[in-house]
Structure formats: structure tokens, C-alpha cells
PAZAPA-4460 file (N, C-alpha, C; in steps of 0.05 Angstrom, whole numbers, plus 32768, in hexadecimal, padded with zeros to 4 digits):
% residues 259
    n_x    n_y    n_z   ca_x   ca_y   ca_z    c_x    c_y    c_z   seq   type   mol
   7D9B   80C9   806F   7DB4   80BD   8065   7DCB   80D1   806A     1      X     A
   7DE4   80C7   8076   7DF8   80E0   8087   7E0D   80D4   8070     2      X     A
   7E09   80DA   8058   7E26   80DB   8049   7E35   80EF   804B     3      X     A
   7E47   80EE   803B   7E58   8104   803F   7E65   8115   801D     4      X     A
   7E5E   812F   801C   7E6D   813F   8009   7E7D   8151   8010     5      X     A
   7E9A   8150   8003   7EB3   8156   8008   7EB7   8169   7FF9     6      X     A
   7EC7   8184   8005   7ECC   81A2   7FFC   7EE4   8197   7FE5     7      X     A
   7EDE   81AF   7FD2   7EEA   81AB   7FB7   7F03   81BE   7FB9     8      X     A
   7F13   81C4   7FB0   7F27   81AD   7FA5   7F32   81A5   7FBD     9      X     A
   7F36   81AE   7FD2   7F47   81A7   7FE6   7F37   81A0   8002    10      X     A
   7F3F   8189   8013   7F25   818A   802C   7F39   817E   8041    11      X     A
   7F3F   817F   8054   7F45   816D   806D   7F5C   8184   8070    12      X     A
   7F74   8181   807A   7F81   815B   807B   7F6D   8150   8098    13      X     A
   7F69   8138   808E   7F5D   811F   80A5   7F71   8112   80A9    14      X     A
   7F66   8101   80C9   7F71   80EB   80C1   7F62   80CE   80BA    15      X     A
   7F73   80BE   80A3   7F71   80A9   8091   7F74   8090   80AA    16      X     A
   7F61   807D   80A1   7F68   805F   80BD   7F82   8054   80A7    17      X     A
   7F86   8062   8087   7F9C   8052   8083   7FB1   805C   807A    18      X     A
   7FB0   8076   8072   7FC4   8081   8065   7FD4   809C   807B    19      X     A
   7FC1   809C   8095   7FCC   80B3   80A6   7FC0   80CD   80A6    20      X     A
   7FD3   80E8   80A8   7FC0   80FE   80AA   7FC7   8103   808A    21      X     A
   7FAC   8105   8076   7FA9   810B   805C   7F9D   8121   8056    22      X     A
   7FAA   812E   8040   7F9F   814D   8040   7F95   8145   801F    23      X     A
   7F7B   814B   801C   7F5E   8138   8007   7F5F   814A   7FF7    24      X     A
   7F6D   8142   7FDA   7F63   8151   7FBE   7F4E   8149   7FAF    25      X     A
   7F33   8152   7FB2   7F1C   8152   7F9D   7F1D   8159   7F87    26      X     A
   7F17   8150   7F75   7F22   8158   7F5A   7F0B   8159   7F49    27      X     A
   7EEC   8151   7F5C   7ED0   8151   7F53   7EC4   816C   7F61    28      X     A
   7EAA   8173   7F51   7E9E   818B   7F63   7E99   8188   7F7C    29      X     A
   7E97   81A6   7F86   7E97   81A7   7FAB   7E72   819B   7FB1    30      X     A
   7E67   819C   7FA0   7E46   81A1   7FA8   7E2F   8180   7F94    31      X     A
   7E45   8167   7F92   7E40   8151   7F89   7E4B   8138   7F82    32      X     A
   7E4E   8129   7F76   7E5C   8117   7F70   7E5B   8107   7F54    33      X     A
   7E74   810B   7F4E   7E7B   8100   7F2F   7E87   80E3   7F2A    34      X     A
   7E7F   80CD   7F27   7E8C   80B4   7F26   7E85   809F   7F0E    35      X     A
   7E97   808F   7F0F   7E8E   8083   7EF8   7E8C   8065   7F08    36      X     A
   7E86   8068   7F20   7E74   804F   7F33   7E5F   805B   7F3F    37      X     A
   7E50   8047   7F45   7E32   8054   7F5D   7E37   803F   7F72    38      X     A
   7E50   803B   7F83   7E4B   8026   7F98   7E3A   8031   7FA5    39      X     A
   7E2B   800F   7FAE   7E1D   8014   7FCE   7E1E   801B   7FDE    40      X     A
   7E3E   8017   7FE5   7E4A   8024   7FFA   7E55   8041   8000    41      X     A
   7E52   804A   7FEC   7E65   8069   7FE5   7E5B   807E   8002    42      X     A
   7E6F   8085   800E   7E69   8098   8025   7E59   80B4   8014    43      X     A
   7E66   80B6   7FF8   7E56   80CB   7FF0   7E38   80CF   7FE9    44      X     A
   7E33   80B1   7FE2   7E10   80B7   7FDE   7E0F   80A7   7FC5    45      X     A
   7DFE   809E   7FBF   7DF4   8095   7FA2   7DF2   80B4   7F8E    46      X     A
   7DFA   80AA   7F77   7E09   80C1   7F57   7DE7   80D0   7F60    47      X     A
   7DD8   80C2   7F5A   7DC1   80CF   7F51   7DB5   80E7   7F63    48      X     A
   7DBA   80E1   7F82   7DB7   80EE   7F94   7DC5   8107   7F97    49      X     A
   7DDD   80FF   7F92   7DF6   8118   7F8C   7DF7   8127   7F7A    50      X     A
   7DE4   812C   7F67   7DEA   813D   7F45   7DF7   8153   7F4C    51      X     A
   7E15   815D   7F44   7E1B   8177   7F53   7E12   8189   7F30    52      X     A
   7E14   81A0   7F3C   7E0D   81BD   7F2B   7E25   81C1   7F23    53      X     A
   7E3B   81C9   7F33   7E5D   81D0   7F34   7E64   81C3   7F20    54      X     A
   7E7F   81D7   7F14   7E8F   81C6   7EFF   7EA8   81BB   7F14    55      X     A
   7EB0   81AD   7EFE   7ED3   819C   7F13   7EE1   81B2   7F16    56      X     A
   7EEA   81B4   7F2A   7F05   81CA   7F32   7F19   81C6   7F16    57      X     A
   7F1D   81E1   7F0B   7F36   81DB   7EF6   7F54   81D7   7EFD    58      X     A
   7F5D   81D1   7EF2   7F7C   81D3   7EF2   7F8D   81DF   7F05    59      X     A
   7F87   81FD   7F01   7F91   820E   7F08   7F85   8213   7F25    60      X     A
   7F6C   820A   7F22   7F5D   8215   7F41   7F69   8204   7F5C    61      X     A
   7F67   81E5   7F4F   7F72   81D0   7F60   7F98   81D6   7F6E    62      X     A
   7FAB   81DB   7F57   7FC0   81E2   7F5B   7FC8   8202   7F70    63      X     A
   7FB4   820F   7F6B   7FBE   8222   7F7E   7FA9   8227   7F93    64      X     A
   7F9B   8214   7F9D   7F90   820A   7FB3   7F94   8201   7FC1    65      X     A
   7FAE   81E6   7FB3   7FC0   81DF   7FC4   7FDC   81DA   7FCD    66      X     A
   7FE3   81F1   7FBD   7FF9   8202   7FC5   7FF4   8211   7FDA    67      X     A
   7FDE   8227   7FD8   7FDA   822D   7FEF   7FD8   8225   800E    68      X     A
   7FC9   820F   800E   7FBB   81FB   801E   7FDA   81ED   802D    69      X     A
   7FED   81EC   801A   8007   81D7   8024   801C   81F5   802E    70      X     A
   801B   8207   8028   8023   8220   8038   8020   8220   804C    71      X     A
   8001   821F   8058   7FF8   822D   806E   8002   820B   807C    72      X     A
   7FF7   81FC   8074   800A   81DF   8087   8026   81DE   808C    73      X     A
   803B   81EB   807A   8052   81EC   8079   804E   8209   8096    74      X     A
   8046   8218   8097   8045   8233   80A6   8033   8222   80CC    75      X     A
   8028   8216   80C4   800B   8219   80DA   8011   81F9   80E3    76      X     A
   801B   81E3   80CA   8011   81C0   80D3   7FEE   81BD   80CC    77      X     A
   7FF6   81A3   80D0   7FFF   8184   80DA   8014   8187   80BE    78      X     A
   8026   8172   80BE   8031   8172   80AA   801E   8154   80A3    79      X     A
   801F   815B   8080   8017   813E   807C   801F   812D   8077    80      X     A
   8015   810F   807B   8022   80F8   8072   801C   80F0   8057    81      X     A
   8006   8100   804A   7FFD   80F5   8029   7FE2   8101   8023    82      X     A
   7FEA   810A   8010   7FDB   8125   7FFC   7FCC   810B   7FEC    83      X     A
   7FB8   810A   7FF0   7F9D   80FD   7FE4   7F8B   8102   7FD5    84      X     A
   7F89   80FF   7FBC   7F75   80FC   7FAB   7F57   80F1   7FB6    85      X     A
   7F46   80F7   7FBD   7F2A   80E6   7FC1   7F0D   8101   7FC7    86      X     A
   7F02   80FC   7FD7   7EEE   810B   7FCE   7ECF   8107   7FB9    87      X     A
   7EC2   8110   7FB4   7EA9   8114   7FA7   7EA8   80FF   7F88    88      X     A
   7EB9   80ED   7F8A   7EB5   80D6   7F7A   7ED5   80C6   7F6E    89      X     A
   7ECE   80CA   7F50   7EE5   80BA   7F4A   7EFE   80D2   7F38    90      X     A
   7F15   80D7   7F48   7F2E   80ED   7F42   7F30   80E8   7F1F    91      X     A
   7F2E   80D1   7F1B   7F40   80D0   7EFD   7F26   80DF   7EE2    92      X     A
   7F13   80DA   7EF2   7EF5   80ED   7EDE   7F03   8103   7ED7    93      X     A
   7F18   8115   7EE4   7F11   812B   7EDE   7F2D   812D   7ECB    94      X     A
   7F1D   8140   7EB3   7F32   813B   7E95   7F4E   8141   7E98    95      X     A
   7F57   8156   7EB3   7F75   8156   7EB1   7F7B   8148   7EC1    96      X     A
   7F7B   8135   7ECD   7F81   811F   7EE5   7FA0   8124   7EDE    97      X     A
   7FAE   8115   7EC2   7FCE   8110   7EC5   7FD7   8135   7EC6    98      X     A
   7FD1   8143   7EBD   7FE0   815F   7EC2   7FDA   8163   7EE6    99      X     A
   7FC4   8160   7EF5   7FBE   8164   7F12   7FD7   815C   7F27   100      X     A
   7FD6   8140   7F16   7FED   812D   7F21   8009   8135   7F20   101      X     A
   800E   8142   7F0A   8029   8149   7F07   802E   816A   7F16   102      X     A
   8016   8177   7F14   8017   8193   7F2D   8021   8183   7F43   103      X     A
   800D   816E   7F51   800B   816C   7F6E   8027   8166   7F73   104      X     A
   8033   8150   7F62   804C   8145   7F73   8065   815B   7F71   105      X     A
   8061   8174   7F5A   8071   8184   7F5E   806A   8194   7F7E   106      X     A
   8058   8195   7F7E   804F   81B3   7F9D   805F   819D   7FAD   107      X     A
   8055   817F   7FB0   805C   816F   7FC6   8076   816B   7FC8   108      X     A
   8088   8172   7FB7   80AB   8173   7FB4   80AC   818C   7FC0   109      X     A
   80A2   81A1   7FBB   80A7   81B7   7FC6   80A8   81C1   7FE1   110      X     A
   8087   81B2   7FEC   8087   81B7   8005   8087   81A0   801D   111      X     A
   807F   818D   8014   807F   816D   8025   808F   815C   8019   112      X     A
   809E   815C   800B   80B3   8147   7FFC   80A8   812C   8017   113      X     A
   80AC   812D   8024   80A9   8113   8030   8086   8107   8033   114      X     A
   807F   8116   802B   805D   810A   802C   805B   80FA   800B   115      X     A
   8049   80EC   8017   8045   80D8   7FF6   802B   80E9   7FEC   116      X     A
   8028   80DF   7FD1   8010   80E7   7FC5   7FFE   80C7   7FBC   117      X     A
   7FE0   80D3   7FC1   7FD7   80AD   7FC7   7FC1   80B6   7FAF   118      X     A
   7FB4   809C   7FA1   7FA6   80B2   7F91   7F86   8097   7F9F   119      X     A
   7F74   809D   7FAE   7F52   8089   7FA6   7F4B   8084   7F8D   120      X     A
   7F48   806C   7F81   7F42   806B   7F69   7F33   8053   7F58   121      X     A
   7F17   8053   7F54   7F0A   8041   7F50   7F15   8027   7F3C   122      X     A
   7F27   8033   7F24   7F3B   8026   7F13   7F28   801E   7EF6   123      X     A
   7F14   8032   7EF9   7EFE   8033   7EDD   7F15   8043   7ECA   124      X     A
   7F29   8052   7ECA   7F2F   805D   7EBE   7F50   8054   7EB7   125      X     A
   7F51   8042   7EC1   7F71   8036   7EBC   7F71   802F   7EB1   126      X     A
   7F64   8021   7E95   7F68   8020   7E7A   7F72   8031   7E66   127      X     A
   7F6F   804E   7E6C   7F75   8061   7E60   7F94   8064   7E63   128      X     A
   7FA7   806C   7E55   7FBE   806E   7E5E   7FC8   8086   7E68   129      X     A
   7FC4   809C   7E5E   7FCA   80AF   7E73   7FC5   80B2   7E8A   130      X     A
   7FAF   80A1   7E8E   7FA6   809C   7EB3   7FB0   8097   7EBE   131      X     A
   7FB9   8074   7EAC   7FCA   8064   7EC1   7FE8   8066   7EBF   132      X     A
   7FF4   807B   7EB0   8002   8084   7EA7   800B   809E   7EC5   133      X     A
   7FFC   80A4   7ECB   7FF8   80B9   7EDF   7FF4   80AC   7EFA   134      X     A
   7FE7   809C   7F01   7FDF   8086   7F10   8000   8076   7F21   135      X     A
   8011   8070   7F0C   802E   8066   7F13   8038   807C   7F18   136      X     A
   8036   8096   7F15   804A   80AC   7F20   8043   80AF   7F36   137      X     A
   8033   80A7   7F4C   8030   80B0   7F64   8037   8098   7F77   138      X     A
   8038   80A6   7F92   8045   8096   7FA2   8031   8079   7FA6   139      X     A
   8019   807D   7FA9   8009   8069   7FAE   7FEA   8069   7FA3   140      X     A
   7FE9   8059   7F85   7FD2   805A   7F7A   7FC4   8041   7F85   141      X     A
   7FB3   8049   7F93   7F9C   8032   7F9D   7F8A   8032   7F8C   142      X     A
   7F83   8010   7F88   7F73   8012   7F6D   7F57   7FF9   7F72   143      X     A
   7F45   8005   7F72   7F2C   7FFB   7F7A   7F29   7FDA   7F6C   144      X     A
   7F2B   7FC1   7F71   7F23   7FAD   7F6C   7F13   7F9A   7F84   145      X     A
   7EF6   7FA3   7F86   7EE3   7F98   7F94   7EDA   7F81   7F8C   146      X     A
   7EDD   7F6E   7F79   7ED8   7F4C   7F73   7EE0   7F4D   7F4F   147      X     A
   7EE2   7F3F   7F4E   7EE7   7F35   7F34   7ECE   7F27   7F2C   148      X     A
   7EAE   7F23   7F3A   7E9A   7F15   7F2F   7E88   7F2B   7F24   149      X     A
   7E81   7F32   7F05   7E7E   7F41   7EF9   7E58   7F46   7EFF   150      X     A
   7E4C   7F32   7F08   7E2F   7F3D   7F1A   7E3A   7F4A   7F3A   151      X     A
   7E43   7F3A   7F40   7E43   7F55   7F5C   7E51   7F69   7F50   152      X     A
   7E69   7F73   7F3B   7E6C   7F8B   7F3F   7E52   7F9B   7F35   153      X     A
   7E3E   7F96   7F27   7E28   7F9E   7F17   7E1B   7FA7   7F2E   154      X     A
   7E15   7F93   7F4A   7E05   7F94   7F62   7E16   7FAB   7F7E   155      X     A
   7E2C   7FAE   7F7C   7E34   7FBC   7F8B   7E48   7FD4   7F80   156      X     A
   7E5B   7FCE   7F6A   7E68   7FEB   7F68   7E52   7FEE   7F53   157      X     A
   7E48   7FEE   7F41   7E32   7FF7   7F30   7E43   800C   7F14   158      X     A
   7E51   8004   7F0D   7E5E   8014   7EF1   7E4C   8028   7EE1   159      X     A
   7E4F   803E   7EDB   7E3D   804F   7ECE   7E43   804A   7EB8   160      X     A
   7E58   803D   7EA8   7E63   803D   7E91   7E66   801F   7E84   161      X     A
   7E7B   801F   7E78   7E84   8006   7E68   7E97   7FFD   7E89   162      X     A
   7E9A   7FE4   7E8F   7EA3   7FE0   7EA5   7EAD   7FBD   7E9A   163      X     A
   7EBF   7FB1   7E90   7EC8   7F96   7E8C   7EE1   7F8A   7EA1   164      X     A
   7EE0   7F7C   7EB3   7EF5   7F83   7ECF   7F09   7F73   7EBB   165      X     A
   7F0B   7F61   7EAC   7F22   7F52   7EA6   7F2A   7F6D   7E8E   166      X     A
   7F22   7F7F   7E88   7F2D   7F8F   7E79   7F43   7FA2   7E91   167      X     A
   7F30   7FAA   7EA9   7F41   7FB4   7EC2   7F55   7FAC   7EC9   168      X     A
   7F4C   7F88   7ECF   7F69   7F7B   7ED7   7F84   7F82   7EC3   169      X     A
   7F7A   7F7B   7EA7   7F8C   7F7B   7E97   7FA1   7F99   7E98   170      X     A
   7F8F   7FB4   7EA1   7F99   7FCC   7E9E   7FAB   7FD3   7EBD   171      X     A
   7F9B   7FC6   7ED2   7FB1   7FC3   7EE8   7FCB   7FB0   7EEA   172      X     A
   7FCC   7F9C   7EDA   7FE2   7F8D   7ED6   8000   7FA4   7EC0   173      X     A
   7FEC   7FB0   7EB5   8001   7FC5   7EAD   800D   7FD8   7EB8   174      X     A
   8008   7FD1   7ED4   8015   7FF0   7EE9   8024   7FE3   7EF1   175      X     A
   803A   7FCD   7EED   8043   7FB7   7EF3   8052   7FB4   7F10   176      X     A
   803D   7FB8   7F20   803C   7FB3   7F3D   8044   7FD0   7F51   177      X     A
   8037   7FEC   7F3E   803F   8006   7F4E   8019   8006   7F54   178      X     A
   8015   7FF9   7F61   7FFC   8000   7F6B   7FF7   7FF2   7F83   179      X     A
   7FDF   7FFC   7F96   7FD1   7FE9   7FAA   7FBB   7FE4   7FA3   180      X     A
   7FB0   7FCF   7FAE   7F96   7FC6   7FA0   7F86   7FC2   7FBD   181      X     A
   7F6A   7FCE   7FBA   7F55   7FDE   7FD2   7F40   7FD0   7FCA   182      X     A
   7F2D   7FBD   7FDB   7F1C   7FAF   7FD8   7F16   7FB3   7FEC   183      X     A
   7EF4   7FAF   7FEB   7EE1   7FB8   8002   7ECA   7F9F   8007   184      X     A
   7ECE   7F91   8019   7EC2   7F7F   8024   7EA9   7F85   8036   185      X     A
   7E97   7F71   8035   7E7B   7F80   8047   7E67   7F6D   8044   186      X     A
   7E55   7F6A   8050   7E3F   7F57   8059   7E28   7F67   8050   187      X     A
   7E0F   7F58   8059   7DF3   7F68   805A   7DE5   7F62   803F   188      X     A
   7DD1   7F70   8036   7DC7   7F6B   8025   7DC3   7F89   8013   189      X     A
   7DB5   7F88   7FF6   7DB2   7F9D   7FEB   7D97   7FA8   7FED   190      X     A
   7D96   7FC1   7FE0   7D75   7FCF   7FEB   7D6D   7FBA   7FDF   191      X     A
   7D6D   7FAC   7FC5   7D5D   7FA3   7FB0   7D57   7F82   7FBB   192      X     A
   7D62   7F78   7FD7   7D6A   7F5A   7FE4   7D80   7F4D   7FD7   193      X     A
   7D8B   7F58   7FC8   7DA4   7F46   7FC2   7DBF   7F3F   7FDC   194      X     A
   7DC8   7F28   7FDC   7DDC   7F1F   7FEB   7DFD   7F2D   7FE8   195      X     A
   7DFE   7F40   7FF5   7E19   7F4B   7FF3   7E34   7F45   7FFF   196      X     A
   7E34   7F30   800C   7E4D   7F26   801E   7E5F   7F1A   8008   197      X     A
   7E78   7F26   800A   7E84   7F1F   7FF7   7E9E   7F1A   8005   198      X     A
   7E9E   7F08   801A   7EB6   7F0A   802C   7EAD   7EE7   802A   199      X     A
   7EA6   7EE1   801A   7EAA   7EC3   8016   7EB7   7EB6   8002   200      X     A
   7EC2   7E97   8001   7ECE   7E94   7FF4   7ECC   7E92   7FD1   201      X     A
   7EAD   7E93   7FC6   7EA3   7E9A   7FB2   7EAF   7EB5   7FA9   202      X     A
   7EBE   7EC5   7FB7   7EC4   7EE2   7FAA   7EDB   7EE8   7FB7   203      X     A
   7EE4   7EE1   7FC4   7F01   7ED6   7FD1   7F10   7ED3   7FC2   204      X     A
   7F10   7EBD   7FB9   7F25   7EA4   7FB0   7F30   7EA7   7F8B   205      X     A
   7F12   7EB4   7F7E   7F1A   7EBE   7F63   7F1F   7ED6   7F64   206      X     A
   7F1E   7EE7   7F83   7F26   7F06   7F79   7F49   7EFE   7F84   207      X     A
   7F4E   7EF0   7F96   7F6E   7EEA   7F97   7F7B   7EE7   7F81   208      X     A
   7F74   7ED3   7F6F   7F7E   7ECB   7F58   7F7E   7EDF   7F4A   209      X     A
   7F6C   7EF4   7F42   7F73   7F0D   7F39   7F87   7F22   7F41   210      X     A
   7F8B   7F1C   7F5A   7F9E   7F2F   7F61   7FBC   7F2B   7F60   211      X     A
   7FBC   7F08   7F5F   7FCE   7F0A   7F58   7FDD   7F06   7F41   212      X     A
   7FCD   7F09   7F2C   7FD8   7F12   7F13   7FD9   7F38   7F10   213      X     A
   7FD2   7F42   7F23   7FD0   7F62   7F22   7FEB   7F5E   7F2F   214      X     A
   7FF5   7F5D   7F46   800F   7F55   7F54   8009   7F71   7F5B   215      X     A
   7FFE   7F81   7F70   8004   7F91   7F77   8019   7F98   7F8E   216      X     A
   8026   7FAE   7F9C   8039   7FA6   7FAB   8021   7FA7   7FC5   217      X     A
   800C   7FA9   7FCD   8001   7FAB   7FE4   7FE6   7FA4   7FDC   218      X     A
   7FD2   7F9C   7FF0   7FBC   7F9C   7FF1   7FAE   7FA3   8007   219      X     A
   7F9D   7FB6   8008   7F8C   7FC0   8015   7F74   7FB7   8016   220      X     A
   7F69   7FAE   802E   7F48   7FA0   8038   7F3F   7FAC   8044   221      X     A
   7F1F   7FBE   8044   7F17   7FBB   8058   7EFA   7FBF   8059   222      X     A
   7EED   7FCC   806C   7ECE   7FC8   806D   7EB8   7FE4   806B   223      X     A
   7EA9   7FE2   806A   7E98   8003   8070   7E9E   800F   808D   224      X     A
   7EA2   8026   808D   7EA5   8034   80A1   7E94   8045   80AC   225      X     A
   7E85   8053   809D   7E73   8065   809A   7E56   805D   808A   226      X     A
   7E3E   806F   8098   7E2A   8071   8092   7E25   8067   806F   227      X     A
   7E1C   8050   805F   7E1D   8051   8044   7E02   805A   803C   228      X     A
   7DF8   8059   801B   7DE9   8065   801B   7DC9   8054   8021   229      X     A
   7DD9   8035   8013   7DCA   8019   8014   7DCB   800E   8037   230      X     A
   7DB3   8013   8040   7DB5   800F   805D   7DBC   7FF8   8065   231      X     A
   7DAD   7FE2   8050   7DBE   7FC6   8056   7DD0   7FB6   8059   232      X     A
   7DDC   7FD1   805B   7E01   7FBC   8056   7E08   7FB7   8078   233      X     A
   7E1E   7FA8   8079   7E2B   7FA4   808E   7E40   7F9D   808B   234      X     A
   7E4E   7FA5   80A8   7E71   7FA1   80A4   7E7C   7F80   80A4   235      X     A
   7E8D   7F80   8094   7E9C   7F63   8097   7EA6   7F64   80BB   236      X     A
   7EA3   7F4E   80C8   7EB4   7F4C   80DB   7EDA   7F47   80E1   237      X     A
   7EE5   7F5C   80EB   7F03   7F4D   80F2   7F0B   7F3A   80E9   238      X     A
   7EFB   7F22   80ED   7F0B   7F08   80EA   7F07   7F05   80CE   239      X     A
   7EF4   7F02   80BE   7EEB   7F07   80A0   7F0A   7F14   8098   240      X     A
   7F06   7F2D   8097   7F20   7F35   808F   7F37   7F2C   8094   241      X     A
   7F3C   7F22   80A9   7F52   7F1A   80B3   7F52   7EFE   80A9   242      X     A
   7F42   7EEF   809C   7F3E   7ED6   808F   7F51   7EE1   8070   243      X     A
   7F44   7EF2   806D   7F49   7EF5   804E   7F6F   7F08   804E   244      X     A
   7F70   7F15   805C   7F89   7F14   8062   7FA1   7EFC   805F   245      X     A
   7F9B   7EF4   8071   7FA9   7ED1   8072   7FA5   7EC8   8058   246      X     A
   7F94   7EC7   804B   7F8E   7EBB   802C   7FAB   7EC6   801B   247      X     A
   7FAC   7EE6   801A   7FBA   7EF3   800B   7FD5   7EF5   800C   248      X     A
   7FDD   7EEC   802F   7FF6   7EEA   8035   8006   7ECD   802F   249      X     A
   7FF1   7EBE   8030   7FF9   7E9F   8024   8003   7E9B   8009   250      X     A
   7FFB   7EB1   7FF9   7FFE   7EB9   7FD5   801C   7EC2   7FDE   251      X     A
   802C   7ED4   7FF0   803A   7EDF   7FF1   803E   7F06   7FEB   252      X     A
   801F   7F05   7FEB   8011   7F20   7FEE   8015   7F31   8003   253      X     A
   801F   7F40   8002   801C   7F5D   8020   7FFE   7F64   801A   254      X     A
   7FEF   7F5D   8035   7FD2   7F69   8038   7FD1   7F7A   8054   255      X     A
   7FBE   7F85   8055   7FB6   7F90   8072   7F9F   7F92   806E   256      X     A
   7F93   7F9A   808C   7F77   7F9A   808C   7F68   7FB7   8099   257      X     A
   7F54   7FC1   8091   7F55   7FD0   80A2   7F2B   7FD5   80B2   258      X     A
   7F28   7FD6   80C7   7F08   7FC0   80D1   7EFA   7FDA   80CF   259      X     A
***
């Protein structure tokens, strides 16, 4: 299994198929993965597989990691287009998330004023208000809503916790449209034979209607890219997406897609 674990606190800059060249704040240990999902799909690996040893990078470790890190880019390049939260699970787990947030976008005034700050984010934690409180201060909180049918999320993102989506919806409707909303579409089946295609209109049509009471200003689609950990999955095709696209634009939704 070729997943992938991402250097702590700071890793790339890559480049993103959506956000450009992104320079990746981890905010979980360098040597595992901390989440409060187990998708099937996770490039990083299923929780259980991943147990890291490492504690979370602190405060202080993260902030002058990447200060440094945006020096030597300010001195050496690429310049970036957007300082990214993602990495080794889910950013908002870790207890100073809103103080992190308020470092980063100071360094990013300092040294990239024109780069955005994006944050990956499963949206288990947007109930909390300091999160989502923290969540609206950045340039672009992408916020995980993979179906609104409360057995597939059980069957594919897999919640380690208390997980109620109409409690989610309710807590994304309070970011009152400073967010994008990131859904991951995909075919195939699960290790266990369950039916995972969720690019039909059974999971379609009531996750629209959810979104658009979330009213986000964007929506983001798209498919597996990489090696997952559940071998059975498979990618939605182009047109699939590009079906569900058209769905969203008909609402009067900005969507994109990405294959």
C-alpha cells in the first residue's frame, strides 16, 4: 500500500491540481496520523495503520518553521500561491488550531501578502466555535461534505467520534457563505463488498439540496487521485463529474471539477 506521510510542521511547497504551488502546514505528527475520520480513501492510510509515537508540533515549533521556511522562499522562490493547512490528518485536532491561524496569516502579511491561506478540513470540528470562528479568518476554508446519507458516511468517511451531518450542516450554514465545500466522488466497491458509487442520483440530488442551504461561495468536486488504502475503489469518470457539475450550476452554484 503506497500511501503517503507528510513531514511535520512544514512539507512541500507542491504543486496542488487546485489551489497551485502550496507550501503544506501539518499541524499533526511527522511519523502518523491523527483524524477524527478513517476514510477509505485517505492517501494517508487507514488511523489504525498510522499510530504515530510523535507529539503535534507546538505552537511555537510550527510558527517558526514557517517563518523560516517563507524566508528562504522570499530569498531562494517559488513564490507561493497559498500556504496550506493539510498533511497527516485533520488540522483543526490540534488544540491551538485558532492561535496557529492567527500566527500564519500574520508571517503571510509579512512575507507573501498576496498568497491566500487555505485551510483542508474534514468539518468534524466546525461545531466548535473557535474553529469555525478561525475557519472564516482565512482566505479559503474548504470544508469536507462527502453526502449527506448518514450510512455511507458510516461506510466511507468512517467518524471516530460523535459525527451527526445535519448538526454539520447546521454549523456550516453559520460561516455564512466564507467557505468552499470539497466532496469526493468515486465508484468501486468496499473491502467489506459494499457499493460505493456515489455519483448517482440517490446521493446527488439530497447532497445538492444540502448545499444549498450551506450557500457556499464555491464548490469543489472531485475524484481519487492516488493509491487509496481500500483497493476497491475507483475513479468517477469526467463525464460523472461533469454531470454533477451541471446539476450545481443549474442551482446557480459556482462548481468546478477536478478528474
Amino acid at each position: 500500500m503506497s500511501t503517503v506521510i507528510y513531514p511535520s510542521p512544514i512539507f512541500g511547497p507542491v504543486h496542488s491540481r487546485r489551489l497551485g504551488v502550496s507550501l503544506g502546514i501539518n499541524l499533526l505528527p511527522a511519523d502518523g496520523k491523527v483524524c477524527t475520520f478513517d476514510c477509505i480513501y485517505c492517501e494517508c492510510g487507514f488511523n489504525a495503520e498510522r499510530r504515530p509515537k510523535l507529539p503535534m508540533p507546538t505552537r511555537d515549533k510550527v510558527r517558526h518553521a514557517l517563518e523560516e521556511r517563507l524566508q528562504r522562499m522570499q530569498a531562494e522562490g517559488p513564490t507561493p500561491d497559498v500556504l496550506t493547512f493539510a498533511g497527516n490528518g485533520e488540522p483543526t485536532a490540534h488544540p491551538h488550531f485558532p492561535e496557529i491561524i492567527d500566527d500564519t496569516l500574520s508571517l503571510r502579511d509579512k512575507y507573501f501578502p498576496e498568497a491566500k491561506v487555505s485551510v483542508l478540513c474534514n468539518s468534524t470540528r466546525v461545531t466548535v466555535p473557535a474553529v469555525r470562528e478561525a475557519l472564516m479568518r482565512v482566505d479559503n476554508a474548504i470544508m469536507k461534505l462527502d453526502t449527506v446519507d448518514a450510512d455511507y458516511i458510516r461506510l466511507l468517511d468512517r467518524p471516530t467520534g460523535h459525527y451527526e451531518v445535519n448538526e454539520i450542516i447546521g454549523a456550516l450554514k453559520l460561516m455564512q457563505g466564507k467557505l468552499i465545500i470539497q466532496t469526493m466522488f468515486l465508484k468501486g466497491h468496499s473491502e467489506n463488498g459494499h457499493d460505493m458509487d456515489n455519483t448517482t442520483d440517490r446521493y446527488v440530488l439530497p447532497w445538492i439540496e444540502a448545499v444549498k442551504q450551506i450557500a457556499p461561495r464555491q464548490v469543489m468536486i472531485y475524484t481519487i487521485d492516488r493509491e487509496t488504502p481500500d483497493l476497491n475503489l475507483q475513479k468517477a469518470s469526467p463525464e460523472e463529474l461533469d454531470r454533477i457539475v451541471a446539476l450545481l450550476q443549474r442551482e446557480g452554484i459556482l462548481a468546478t471539477a477536478s478528474y
